[in-house]
Structures are given as structure tokens and as C-alpha cells.
N, C-alpha and C positions, 0 to 999 in steps of 0.2 A: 721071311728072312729079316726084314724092313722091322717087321711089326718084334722081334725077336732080338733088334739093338747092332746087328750085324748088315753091315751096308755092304752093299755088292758089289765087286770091282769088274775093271774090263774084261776078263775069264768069266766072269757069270755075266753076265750083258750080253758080249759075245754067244755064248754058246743059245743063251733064249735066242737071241734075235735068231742065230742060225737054225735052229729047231725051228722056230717060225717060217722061215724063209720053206724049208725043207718042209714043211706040209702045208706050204703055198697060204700062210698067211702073211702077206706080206706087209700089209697096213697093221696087221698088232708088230711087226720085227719094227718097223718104220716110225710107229710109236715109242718105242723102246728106244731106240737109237735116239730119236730128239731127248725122251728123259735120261736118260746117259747122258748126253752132255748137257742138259741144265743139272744136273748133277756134278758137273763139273769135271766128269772122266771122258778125256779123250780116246774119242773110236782108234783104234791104229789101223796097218793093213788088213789087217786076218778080217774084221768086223765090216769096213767099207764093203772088201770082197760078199762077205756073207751078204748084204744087202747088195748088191750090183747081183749078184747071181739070182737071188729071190727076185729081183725086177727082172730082170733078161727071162727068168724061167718061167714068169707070168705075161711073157708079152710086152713089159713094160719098158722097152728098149732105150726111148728117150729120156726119160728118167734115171737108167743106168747111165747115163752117159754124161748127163748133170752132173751129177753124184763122182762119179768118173772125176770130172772134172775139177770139182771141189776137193777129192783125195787128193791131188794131183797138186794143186792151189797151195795143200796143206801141208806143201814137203814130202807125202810119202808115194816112195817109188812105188807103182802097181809090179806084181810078179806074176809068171808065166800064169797062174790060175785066175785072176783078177785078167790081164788078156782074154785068154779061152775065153772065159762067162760072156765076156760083151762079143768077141765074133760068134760063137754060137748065138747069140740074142741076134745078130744083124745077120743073118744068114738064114734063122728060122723068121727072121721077118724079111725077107728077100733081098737085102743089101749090102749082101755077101758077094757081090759082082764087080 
């Protein structure tokens, strides 16, 4: 796409990093995401989520929660699904109690 003069916006970013996430590559979504914003396009909700859920669904809960955090930092409100991911991440890591 790059190499073809057409630069990717938040909609293509998003949907690779979440395809990533979704077949548990979570360090190439993770990748992506930092070159997204040295690119200069900011993550919105949809994209955090998709990264918060690829961490919680690989175990990576404290790191979801960073992240968490930083959406949070950055103005944007988490929604019901951005929730879900991190209590199922704290629950399949027992700290759901």
C-alpha cells in the first residue's frame, strides 16, 4: 500500500492490528500500533480495545491495563467491550474476586 503512494489511515491500522490480535499475534498488533502513531494517526477507542483485548487474550493482563490506562489519559471513554476484555483478562488470571 505504502510502497503504491497510498498511506493507511486509522480503518487500515485498526483492522491489521485487530486481525493480529485475533490470531494471537500480539507483538506484530503492538508494533503497528507504535508505527501508527509515529505516523502521526491517532489510535481512537475501536483500536486501544483491539490491543487491550489481544493482551487480556494472551495472558498479558498488566499490560492491558497500562494501555487501559493511557486510553483513558487520552480522553477517550473505554465502552462496554473495552470493559468485558479486561474483566475476562482479570478473571482468567484469577483476580476476578
Amino acid at each position: 500500500m505504502i510502497s503504491e503512494g497510498i498511506a493507511p489511515d486509522s480503518v487500515v491500522y485498526t483492522t491489521l492490528i485487530d486481525g493480529f490480535c485475533k490470531f494471537g499475534n500480539v507483538s506484530a498488533a503492538y508494533r503497528l500500533f507504535d508505527k501508527m502513531q509515529k505516523r502521526k494517526i491517532s489510535p481512537d477507542l475501536i483500536t486501544y480495545t483491539a490491543v487491550i483485548c489481544g493482551l487480556c487474550r494472551s495472558g498479558k493482563v498488566m499490560e492491558a491495563d497500562k494501555l487501559f490506562h493511557d486510553m483513558v489519559c487520552k480522553q477517550l471513554e473505554p465502552d462496554e467491550v473495552t470493559y468485558t476484555a479486561l474483566i475476562d483478562g482479570y478473571c482468567k488470571e484469577g483476580k476476578g474476586r
